[in-house]
N, C-alpha and C positions, 0 to 999 in steps of 0.2 A: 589476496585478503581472505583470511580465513571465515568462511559461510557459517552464523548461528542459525538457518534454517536450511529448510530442505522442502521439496514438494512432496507428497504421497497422494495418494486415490483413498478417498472413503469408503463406506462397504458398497456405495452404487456406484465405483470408479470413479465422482467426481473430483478434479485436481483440488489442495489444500496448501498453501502454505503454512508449513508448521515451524514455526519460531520456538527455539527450543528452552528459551530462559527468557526472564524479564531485566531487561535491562534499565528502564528508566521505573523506580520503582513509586509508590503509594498511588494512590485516585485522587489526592489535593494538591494546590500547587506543583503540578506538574513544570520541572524544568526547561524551558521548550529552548530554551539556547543552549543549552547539552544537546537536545534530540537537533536543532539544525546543524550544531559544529557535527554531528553523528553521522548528517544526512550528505555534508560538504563530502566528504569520500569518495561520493557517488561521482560525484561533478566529471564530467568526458565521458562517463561510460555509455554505452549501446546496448536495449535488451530487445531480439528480435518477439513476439508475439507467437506463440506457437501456429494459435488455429487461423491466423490469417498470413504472415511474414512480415508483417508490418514491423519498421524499426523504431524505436523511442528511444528518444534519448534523452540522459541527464543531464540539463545544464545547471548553469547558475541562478537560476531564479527559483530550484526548485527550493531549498532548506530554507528559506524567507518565507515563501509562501506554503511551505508546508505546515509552519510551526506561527505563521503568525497569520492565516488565514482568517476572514469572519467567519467560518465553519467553525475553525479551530477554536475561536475565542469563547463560542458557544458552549463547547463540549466540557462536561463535567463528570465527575468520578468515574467511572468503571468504561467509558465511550474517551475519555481523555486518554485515559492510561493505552488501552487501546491502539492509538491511532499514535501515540507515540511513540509506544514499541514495535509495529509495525513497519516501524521504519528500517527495522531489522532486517528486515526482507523484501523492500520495492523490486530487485530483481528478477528475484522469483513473481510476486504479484505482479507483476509485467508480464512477463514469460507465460503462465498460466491465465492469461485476462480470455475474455468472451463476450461476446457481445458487441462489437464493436459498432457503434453507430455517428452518427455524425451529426452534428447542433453548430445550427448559427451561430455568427459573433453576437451577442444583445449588449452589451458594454462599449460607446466609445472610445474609454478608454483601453482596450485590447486592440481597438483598428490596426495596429503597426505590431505589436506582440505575435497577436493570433491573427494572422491576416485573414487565411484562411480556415478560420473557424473552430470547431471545438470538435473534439471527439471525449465520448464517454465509453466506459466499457466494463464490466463486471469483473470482479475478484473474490477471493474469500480465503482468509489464514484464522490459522490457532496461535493460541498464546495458552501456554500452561495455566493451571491454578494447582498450585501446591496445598498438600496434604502434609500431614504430621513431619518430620523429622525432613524438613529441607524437599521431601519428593514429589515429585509431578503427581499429584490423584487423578490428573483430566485433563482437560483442553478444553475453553469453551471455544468454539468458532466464530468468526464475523463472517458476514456478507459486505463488499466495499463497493464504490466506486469510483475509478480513477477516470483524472482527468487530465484530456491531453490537450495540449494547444499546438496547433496545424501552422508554423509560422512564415513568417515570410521568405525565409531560406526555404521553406515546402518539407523542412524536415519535421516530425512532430517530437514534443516534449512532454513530458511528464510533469504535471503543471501541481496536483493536488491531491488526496483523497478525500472522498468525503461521502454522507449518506452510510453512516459503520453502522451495521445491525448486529445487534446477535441471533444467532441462527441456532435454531432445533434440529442437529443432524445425525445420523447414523454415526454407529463409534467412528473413528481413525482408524485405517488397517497398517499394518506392520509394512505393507507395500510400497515398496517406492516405483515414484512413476520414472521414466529416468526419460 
């Protein structure tokens, strides 16, 4: 499958996924049954975690609850669009996450899902903002956080994103992290 993003290092090195186009377009009415049929792709794949080896995988639970989350139902204009096109790149936000920590189940309805328990973990990608004549002028950045569920296979899954900030960061460098 051909990759619309890629990772690079900002000017303080930290890892970025950069999404290189928008694919689900406006901040209203955002399509979320395009972004889950988007997200379906994903389903069997494996992305290991750099800074720990930890493996996540995609299954099928993720484009339901990616796109029909109570997070999701929340988010309006420029946090909507966001966390849609995002989906551009779970791989990579995978692959570059940090932080990895680990949260109780608090839902009984997750007892059998997430047996054992939840993990959270830090991310952070670009999305262009176009300038005049179709071209990239900039990137704004988000800060994210995915969320994994620890299931009773003991394999974990990538369950959500959520908690998308926009972040005040040093430019983008030309660097790729490889």
């Amino acid at each position: 499958m051909k990759r619309n993003s890629e990772v690079v290092q900002d000017d303080e090195g930290k890892r970025i996924v950069v999404i290189h186009n928008i694919q689900f377009k406006g901040r209203q009415n955002i399509d979320w049954d395009s972004v889950e049929n988007y997200i379906r792709r994903y389903i069997g794949q494996f992305v290991e975690i750099m800074d720990t080896g930890d493996i996540v995988y995609l299954g099928k639970d993720l484009a339901d609850e990616y796109s029909g989350s109570k997070y999701t139902e929340k988010l309006k204009g420029g946090f909507a669009k966001a966390k849609a096109n995002a989906a551009q790149g779970l791989p990579e936000m995978i692959r570059i996450a940090t932080n990895l920590r680990k949260q109780k189940n608090l839902a009984k309805k997750h007892c059998f899902d997430a047996r054992y328990g939840w993990y959270r973990c830090d991310t952070r990608f670009a999305l262009p903002v176009y300038a005049e004549e179709g071209r990239v002028g900039r990137y704004n950045v988000y800060r994210a956080e995915l969320i994994i569920r620890h299931a009773a296979d003991h394999k974990l899954y990538l369950y959500d994103i959520i908690n998308i900030k926009k972040k005040r960061v040093p430019r983008l460098s030309n660097r790729l992290y490889g």
